[in-house]
LONUTI-607732 format. One record per residue (C-alpha): residue in three letters; x, y, z. Coordinates in Angstrom, 1 decimal. Last residue first. Layout:
N
residuo/px/py/pz
Ala/X/Y/Z
...
REM end
This chain:
402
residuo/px/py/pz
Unk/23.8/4.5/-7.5
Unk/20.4/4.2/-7.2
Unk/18.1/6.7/-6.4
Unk/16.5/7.3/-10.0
Unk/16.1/3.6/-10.1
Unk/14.2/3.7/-6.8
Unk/12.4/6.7/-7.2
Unk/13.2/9.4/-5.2
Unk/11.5/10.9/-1.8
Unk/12.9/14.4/-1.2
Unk/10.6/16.6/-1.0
Unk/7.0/15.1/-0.3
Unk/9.4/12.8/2.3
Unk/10.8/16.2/3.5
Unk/7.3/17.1/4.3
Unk/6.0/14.0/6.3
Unk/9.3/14.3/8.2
Unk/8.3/17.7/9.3
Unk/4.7/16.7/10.5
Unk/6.7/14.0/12.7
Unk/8.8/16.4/14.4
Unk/5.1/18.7/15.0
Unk/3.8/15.1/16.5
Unk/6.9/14.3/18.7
Unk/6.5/18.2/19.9
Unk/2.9/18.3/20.5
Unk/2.9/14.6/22.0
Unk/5.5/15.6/24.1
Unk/4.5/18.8/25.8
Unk/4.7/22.3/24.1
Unk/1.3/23.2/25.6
Unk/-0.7/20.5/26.6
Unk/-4.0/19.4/25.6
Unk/-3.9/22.4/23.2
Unk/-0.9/21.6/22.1
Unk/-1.7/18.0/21.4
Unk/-4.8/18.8/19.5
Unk/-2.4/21.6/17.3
Unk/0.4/18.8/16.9
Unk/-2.3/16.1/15.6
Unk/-3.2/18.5/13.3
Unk/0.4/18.9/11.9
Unk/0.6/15.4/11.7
Unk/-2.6/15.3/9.7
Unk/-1.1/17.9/7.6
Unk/2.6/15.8/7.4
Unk/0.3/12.7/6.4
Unk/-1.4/13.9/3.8
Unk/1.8/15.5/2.4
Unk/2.9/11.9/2.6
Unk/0.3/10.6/0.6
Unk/1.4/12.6/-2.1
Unk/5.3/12.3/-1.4
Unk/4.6/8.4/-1.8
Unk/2.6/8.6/-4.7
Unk/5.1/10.3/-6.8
Unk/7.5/7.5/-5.7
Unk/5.5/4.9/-6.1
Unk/4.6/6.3/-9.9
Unk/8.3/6.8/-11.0
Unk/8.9/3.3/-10.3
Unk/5.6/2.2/-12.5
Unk/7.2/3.6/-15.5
Unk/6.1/7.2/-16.9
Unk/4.6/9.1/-19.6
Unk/2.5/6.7/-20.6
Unk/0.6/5.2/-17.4
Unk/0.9/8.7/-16.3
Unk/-0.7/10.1/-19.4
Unk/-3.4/7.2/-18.5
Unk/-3.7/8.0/-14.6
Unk/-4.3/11.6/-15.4
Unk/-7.4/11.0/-18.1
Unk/-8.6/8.4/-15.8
Unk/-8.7/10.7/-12.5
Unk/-10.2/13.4/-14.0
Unk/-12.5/11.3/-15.9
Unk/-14.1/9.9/-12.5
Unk/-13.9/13.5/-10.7
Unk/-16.3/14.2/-13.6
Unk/-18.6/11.3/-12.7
Unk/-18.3/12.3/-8.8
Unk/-19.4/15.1/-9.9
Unk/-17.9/18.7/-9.6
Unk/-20.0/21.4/-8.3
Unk/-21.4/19.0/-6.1
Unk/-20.4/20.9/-2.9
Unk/-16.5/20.9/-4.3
Unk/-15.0/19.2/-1.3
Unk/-17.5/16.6/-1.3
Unk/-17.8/15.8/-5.1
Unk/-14.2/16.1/-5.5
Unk/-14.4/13.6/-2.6
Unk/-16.4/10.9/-3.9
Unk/-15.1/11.0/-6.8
Unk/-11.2/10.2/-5.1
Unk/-12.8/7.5/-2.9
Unk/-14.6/5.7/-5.8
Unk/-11.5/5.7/-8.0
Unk/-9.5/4.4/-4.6
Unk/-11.6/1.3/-4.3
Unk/-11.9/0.7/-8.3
Unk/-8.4/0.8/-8.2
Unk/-7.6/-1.2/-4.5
Unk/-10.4/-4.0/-6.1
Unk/-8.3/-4.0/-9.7
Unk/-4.6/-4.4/-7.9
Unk/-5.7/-7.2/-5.1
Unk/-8.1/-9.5/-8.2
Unk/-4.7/-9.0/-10.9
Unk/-2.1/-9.6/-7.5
Unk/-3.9/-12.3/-6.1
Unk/-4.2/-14.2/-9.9
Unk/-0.1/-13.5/-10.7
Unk/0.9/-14.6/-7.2
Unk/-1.1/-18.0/-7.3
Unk/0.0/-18.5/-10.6
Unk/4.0/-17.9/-10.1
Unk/3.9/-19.6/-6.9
Unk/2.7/-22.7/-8.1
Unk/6.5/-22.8/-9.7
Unk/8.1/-22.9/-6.5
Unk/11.0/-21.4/-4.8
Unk/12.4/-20.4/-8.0
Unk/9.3/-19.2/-9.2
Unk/8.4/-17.1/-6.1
Unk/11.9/-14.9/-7.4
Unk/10.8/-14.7/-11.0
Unk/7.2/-13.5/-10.1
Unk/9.0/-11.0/-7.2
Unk/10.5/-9.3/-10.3
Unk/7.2/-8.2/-11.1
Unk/8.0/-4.4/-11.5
Unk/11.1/-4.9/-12.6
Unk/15.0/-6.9/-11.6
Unk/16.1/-9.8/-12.9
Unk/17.2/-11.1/-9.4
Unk/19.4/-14.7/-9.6
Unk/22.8/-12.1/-10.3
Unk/22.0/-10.4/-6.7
Unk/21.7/-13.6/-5.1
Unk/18.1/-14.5/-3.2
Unk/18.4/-16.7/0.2
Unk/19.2/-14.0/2.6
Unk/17.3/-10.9/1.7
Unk/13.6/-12.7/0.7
Unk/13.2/-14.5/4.4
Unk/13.3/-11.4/6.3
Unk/11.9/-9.4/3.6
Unk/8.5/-11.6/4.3
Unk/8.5/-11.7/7.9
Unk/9.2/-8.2/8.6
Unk/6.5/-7.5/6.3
Unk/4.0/-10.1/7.7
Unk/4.6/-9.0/11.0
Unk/4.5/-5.3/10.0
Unk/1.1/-5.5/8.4
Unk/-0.5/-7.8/11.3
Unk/0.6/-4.8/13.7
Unk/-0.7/-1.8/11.2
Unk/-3.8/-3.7/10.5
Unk/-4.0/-4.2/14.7
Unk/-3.2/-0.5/15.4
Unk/-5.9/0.5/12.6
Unk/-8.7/-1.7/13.9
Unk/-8.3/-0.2/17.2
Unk/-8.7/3.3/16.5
Unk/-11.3/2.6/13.7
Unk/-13.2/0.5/16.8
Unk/-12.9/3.1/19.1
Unk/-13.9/5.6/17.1
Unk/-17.4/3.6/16.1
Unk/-18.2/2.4/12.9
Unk/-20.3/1.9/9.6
Unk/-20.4/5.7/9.0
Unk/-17.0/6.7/10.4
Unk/-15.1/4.1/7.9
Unk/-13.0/7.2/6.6
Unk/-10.4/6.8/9.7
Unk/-9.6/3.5/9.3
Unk/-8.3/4.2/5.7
Unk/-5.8/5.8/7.1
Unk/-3.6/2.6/7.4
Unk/-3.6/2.8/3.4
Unk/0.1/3.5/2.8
Unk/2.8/1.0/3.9
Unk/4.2/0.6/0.0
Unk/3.2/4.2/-0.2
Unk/6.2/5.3/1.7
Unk/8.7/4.2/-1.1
Unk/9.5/7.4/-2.0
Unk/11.0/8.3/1.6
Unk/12.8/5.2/1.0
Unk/15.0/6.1/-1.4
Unk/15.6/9.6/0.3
Unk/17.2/7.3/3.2
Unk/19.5/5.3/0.4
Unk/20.5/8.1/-1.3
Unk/20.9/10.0/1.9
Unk/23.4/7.0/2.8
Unk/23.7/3.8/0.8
Unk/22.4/2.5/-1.8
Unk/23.8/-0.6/-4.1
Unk/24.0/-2.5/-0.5
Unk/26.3/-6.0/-1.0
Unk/23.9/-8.8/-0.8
Unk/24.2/-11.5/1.6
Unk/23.8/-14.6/0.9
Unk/22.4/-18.3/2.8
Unk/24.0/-20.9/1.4
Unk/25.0/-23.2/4.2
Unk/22.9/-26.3/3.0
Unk/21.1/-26.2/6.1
Unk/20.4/-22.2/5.9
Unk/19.6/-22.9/2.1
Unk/17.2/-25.6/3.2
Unk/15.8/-23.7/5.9
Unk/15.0/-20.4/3.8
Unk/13.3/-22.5/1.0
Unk/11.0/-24.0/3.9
Unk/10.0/-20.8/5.0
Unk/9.9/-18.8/1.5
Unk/6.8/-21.4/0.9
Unk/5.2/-21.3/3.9
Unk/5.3/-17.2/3.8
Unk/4.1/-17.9/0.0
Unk/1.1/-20.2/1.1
Unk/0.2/-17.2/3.9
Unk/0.3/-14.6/1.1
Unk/-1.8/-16.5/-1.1
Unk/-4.7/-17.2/1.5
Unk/-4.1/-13.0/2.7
Unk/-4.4/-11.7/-1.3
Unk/-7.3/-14.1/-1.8
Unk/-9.3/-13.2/1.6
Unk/-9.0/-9.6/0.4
Unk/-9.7/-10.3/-3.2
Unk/-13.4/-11.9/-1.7
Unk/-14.2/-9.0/-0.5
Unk/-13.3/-6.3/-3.0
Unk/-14.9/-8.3/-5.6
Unk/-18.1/-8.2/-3.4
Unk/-18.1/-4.7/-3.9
Unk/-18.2/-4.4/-7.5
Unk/-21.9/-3.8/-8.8
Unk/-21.6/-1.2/-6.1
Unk/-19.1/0.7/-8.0
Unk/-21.4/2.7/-10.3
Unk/-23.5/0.9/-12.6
Unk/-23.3/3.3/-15.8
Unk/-20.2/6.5/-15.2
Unk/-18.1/4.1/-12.7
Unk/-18.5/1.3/-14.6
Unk/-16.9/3.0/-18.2
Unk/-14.5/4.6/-16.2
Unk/-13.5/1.6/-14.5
Unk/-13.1/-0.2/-17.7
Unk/-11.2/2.9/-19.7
Unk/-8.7/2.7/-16.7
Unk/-8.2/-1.3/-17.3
Unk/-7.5/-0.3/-21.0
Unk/-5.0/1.6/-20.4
Unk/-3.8/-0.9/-18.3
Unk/-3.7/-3.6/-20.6
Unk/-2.1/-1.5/-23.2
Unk/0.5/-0.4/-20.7
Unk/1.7/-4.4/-20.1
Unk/1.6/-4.9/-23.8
Unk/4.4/-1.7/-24.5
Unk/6.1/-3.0/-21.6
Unk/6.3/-6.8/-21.8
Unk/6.7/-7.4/-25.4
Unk/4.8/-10.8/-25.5
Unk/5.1/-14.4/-24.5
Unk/2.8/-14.5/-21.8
Unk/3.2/-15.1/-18.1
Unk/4.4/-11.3/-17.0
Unk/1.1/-9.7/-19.2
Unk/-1.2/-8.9/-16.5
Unk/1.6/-8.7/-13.5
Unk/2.4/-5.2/-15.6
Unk/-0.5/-4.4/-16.4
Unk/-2.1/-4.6/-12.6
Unk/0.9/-3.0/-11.5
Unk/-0.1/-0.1/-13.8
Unk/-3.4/-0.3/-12.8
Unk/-2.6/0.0/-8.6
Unk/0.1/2.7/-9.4
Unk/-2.3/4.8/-11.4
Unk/-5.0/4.2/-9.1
Unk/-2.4/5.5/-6.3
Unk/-1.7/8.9/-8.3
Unk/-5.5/9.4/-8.8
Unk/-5.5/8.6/-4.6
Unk/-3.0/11.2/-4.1
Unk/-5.1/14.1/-5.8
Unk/-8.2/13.0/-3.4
Unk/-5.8/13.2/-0.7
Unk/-4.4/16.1/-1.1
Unk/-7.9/17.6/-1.2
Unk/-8.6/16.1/1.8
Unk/-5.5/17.3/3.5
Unk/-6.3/21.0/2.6
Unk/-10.2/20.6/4.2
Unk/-8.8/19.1/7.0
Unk/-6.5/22.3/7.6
Unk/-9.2/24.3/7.2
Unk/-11.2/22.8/9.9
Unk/-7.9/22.6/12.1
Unk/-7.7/26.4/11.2
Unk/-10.9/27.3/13.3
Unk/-14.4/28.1/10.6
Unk/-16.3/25.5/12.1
Unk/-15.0/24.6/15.1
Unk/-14.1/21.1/15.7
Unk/-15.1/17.5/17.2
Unk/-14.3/17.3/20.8
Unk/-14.3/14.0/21.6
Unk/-14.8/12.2/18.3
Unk/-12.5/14.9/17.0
Unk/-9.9/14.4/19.6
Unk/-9.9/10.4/19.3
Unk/-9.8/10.5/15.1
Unk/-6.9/12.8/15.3
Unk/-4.8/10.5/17.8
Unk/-5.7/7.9/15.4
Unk/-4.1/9.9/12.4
Unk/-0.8/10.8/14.3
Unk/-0.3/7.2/16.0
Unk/-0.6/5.8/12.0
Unk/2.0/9.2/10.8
Unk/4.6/6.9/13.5
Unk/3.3/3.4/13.0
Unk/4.2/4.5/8.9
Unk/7.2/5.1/9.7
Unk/8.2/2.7/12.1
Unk/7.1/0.0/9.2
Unk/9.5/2.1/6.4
Unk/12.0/1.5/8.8
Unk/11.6/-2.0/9.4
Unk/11.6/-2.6/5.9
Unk/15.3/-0.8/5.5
Unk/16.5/-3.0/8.4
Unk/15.5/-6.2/6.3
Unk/16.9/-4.9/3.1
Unk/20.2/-4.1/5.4
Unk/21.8/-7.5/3.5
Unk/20.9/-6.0/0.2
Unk/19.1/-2.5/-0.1
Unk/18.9/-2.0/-3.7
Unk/18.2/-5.4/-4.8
Unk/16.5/-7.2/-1.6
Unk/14.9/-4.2/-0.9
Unk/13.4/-3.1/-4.2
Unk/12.6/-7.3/-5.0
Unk/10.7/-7.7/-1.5
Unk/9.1/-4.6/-2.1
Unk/7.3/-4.9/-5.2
Unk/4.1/-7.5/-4.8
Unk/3.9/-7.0/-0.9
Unk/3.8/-3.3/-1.1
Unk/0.8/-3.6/-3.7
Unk/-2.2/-4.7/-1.0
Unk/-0.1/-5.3/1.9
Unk/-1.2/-1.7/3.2
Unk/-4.6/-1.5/1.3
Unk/-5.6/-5.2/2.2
Unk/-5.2/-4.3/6.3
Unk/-7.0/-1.1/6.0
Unk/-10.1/-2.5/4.8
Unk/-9.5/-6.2/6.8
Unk/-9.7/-4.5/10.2
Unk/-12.7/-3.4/10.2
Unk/-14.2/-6.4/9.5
Unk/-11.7/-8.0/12.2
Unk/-13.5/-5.7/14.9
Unk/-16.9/-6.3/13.6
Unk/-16.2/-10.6/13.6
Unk/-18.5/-11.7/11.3
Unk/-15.0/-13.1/9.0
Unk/-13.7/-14.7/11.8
Unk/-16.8/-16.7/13.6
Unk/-17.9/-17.5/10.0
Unk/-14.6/-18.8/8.7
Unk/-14.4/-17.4/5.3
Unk/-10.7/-16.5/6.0
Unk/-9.9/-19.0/8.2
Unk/-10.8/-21.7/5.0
Unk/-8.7/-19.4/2.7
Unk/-5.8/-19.5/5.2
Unk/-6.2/-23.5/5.2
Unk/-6.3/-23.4/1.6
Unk/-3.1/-21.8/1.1
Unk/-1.6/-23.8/3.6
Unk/-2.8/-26.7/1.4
Unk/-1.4/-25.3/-2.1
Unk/2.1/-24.3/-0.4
Unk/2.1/-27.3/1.5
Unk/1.6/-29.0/-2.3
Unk/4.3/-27.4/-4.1
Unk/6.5/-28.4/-1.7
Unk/6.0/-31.8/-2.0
REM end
């Protein structure tokens, strides 16, 4: 029975999704790029991170990461407002600046690709009967020697509509699963068998835990880049609704997750959150497995077009796309080797956080000028330091656990 509101909320969403009214809509358009990039992965490997390290205060811990990533969001769409207005001086240190945070950018996006692919992997090879690790970074090897392969023949294009129709995927499977989690939560509240999980972080172990878990909210800023195809206004007000849709379906999520999952019913990895769906129904499994392989390749192939794009960019064509490509492939793979998908989130996270400390600091210099040592500057130069102690301190989560 279960099984089969799960299967028919799933297909409503999909319906809504491809709804012509809905999906022509320029605002939601807009919308949707940012929207998939922050649920994107974060959905797949939070709910087990915060249920298993955070426990009971999972659900606080997610709404932290949320404020967050509202906070550097503000930063970024206050940036887009003052250069629509005013634009900048060729030469001034904002241009300079910008030039620094692209750059960190391209470098984060290779880290991001690495973490997309390696998820890919691992929720690649969690059905089958096989050694999980060793077969889960075959597969993603692989994966990167795909894209490179496209992005050096076709190009990209060939694979936009992938990217579309993964988006309306990841949101049909996510509403079946919120259905899902529902009616699991009621009975265990009925039943009285709701837990709570005893923390295994607390403190600055728990704080610097979550500074490496940043990129699970990462990909608001994608807004910004969409300058070509639309207006400030509408990046502005396309990234506030991702962000608010984001954090509902977030707070919704690890609200359910933390109270009905025991410590000892988590085996927990990558794709823990297979297990967990399982056990609240075994459609789950599939569903999840399928939106996470279509979610994980599109954000790859995404980010691997962003990050050539930009070498080629910031470099004036001295480097190609094609070479920024290989770059990014030959990194991702000794990654992908060297190191387990954990390790990845959190070097992603202080990469796209150093992003977001520049833009913060940008966001500082606009408000200064507006106002000299009001607010906004101060609130945005506080929030430019928190973007750099996150690039400092943010752990993984097995290397932060205690």
């Amino acid at each position: 029975m279960l099984s089969a509101l799960i299967l028919l909320t799933t297909a409503a969403c999909a319906g809504l999704m491809a709804w012509p009214k809905l999906a022509n809509n320029r605002l939601w358009r807009a919308t949707l790029t940012p929207l998939a990039s922050i649920i994107g992965s974060g959905f797949l490997v939070l709910g087990p991170i915060l249920d298993d390290r955070f426990g009971a205060y999972g659900l606080l811990a997610m709404a932290a990461l949320c404020a967050m990533a509202a906070m550097f969001g503000s930063a970024i769409r206050f940036n887009i407002a003052a250069y629509d207005q005013d634009g900048w001086i060729a030469g001034s240190p904002v241009e300079r600046l910008e030039s620094i945070s692209s750059w960190v950018l391209a470098f984060a996006y290779i880290i991001s690709v690495a973490y997309y692919l390696n998820l890919f992997g691992a929720f690649g090879v969690s059905l089958a009967d096989v050694d999980q690790d060793f077969s889960a970074k075959l597969l993603t090897t692989a994966m990167f020697a795909f894209i490179l392969v496209i992005g050096w023949t076709r190009g990209f294009s060939a694979l936009e509509r992938l990217e579309q129709i993964s988006v309306g995927l990841k949101l049909a499977v996510i509403g079946g699963l919120l259905v899902g989690l529902a009616s699991y939560f009621g009975a265990k509240a009925s039943a009285g068998a709701l837990v709570l999980n005893t923390p295994q972080v607390t403190g600055w172990n728990a704080v610097a835990m979550l500074f490496g878990l940043i990129v699970t909210v990462q990909g608001f800023e994608t807004s910004r880049y969409l300058g070509e195809t639309y207006s400030a206004k509408t990046r502005i007000a396309s990234m506030r609704l991702a962000q608010i849709i984001s954090t509902a379906i977030y707070l919704v999520y690890i609200g359910l997750v933390t109270f009905v999952f025991a410590r000892e019913d988590l085996h927990f990895s990558e794709t823990a959150v297979v297990d967990m769906m399982g056990m609240v129904a075994p459609i789950l499994t599939v569903l999840l497995v399928v939106a996470a392989l279509s979610a994980q390749f599109s954000a790859a192939v995404a980010d691997t077009s962003g990050s050539g794009g930009l070498f080629e960019e910031l470099t004036h064509g001295r480097v190609s796309s094609r070479v920024g490509y290989l770059l990014l492939i030959v990194v991702g793979i000794a990654l992908t080797w060297t190191a387990d998908v954990f390790e990845i989130i959190a070097y992603a996270s202080r990469a796209f956080a150093a992003y977001y400390a520049i833009q913060a600091g940008i966001a500082a210099h606009f408000a200064h000028r507006n106002k000299p040592f009001g607010p906004l500057c101060i609130s945005y130069a506080a929030l430019m330091v928190l973007g750099l102690a996150i690039t400092l301190y943010g752990t993984p989560v097995e290397g932060g656990a205690e």
